[in-house]
N, C-alpha and C positions, 0 to 999 in steps of 0.2 A: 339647702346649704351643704357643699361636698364636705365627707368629712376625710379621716387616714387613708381607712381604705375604700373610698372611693377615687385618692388620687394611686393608691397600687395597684387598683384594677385598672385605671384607665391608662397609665405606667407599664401594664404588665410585669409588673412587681419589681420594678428595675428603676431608681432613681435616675429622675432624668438629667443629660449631661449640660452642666449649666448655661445659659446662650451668650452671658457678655463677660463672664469672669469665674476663674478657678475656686473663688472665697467663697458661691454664692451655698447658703445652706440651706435656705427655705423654699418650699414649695407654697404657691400663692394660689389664689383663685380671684380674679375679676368678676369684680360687683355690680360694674355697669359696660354700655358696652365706647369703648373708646380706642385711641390710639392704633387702632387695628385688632383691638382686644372684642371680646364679645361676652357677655355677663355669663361667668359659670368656666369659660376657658383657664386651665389651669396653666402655672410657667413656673421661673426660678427666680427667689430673690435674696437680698440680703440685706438684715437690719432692717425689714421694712413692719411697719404696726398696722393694726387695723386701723381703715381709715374708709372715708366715703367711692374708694377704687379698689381696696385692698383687703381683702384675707386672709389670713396667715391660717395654711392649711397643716402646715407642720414642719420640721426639722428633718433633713436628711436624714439625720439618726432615729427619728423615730418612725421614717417611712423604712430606712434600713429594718428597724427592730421587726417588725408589724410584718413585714415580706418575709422577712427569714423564722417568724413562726408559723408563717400561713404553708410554710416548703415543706414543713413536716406536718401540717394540719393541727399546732399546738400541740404536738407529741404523739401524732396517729399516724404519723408517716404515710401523709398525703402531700404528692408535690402541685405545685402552684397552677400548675394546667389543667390539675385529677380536681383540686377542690374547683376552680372557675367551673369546669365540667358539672360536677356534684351541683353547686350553687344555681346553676342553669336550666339544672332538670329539678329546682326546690327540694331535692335530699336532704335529710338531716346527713352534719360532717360527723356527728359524734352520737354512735349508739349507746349508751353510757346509763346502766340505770340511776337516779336521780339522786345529789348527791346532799349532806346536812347545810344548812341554809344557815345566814349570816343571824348571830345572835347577837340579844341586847350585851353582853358580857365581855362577848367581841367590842361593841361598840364602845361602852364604857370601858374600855383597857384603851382605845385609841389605834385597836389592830384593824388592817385594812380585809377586807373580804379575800378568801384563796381561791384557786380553781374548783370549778365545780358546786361552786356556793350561789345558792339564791338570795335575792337582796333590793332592797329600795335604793335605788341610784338616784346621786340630785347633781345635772349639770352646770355649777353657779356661774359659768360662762352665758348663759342664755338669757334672752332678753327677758324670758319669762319661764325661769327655773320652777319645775315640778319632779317629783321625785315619781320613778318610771320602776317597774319590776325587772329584772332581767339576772340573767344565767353566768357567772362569772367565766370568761373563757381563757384567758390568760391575765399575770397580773406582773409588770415590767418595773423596772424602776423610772422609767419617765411615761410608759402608758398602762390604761389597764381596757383590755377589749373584753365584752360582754355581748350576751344578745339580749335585747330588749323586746319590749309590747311592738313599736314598734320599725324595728331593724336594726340594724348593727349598731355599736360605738366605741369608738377608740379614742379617748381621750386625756389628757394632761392630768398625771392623779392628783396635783395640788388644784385640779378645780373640780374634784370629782367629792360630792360625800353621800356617805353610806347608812341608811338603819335598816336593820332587821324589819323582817316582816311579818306582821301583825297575826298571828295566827289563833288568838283566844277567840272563844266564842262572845257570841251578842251577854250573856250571862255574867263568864267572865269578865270581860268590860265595865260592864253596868256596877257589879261587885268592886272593882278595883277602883272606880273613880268614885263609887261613894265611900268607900276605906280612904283614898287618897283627900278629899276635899272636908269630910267631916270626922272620921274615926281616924284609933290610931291603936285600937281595940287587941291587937294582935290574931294570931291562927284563928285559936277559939271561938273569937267573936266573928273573925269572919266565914265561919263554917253556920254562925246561926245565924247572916245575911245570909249566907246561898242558899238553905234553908227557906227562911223566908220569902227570897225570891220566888222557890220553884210552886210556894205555896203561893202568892200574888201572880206571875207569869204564867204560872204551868209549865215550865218546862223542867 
């Protein structure tokens, strides 16, 4: 399934000019192959929903948004030719050493993940939503693009959500979910599980 920027690469990062009317805002993708259409051919439409022909690969404005941060490489002042370039020869765009990662605190405030944040993404657009790891790479007010386990995404943020990633040990775990399910012990008493544990575990 093509997603943003897969219709700005195949675009060369330039909204295309609509075929049967000035209004039209959305870019589509053909799901089977028909009408002179062939399944995966992208075009222009308007007002139209997903449907058993139809797509909806995005908003003008959001293939506008998506092109005009790709012109400066998200802020590295890489233009739209130098990153396809980059992309081409699998370069990292961004040398950046690695930056603090989406926390539960974040999460519970309702704040959305910034640039340069690690984090569990979950697309609830998906037939079958799993939450993916991935690198926050810019964050818009109608998209937020990321790179993932497995490749780009730029997607709608009211269908996008976020938790932190898991970063306690097997120890820690073990410890917190039997504090969470049968204690309520406070610090102390959970310093004489860890204890415990390292004396049962070994570790």
């Amino acid at each position: 399934m093509k997603t943003v920027m897969d219709a700005v690469n195949e675009y060369e990062g330039i909204a295309p000019i609509p075929c049967h009317a000035e209004n039209k805002n959305q870019i589509i993708m053909a799901l089977i192959n028909f009408d002179g259409y062939l399944a995966g051919d992208l075009t222009t439409g308007d007002g139209v929903r997903n449907n058993e022909y139809w797509k909806v690969i995005c908003t003008r404005e959001e293939f506008n948004d998506l092109a005009l941060q790709l012109e400066t490489n998200f802020g590295e002042s890489l233009s739209y030719k130098e990153y396809v370039s980059v992309q081409a020869m699998g370069a990292s765009m961004v040398g950046k050493p690695p930056q603090p990662v989406f926390t539960q605190a974040m999460a519970d405030n309702g704040e959305l993940p910034q640039v340069g944040m690690e984090c569990m993404i979950l697309n609830a657009n998906c037939s079958r939503p799993k939450y993916i790891k991935g690198l926050i790479k810019y964050v818009g007010d109608l998209v937020i693009y990321a790179y993932v386990e497995n490749g780009e995404r730029c997607d709608n943020v009211k269908t996008l959500k976020f938790k932190p990633i898991d970063t306690r040990t097997d120890k820690e775990k073990a410890i917190d979910e039997f504090m969470d399910e049968h204690l309520k012990g406070g610090i102390a008493f959970k310093h004489l599980i860890s204890l415990a544990y390292d004396k049962w575990v070994g570790e």
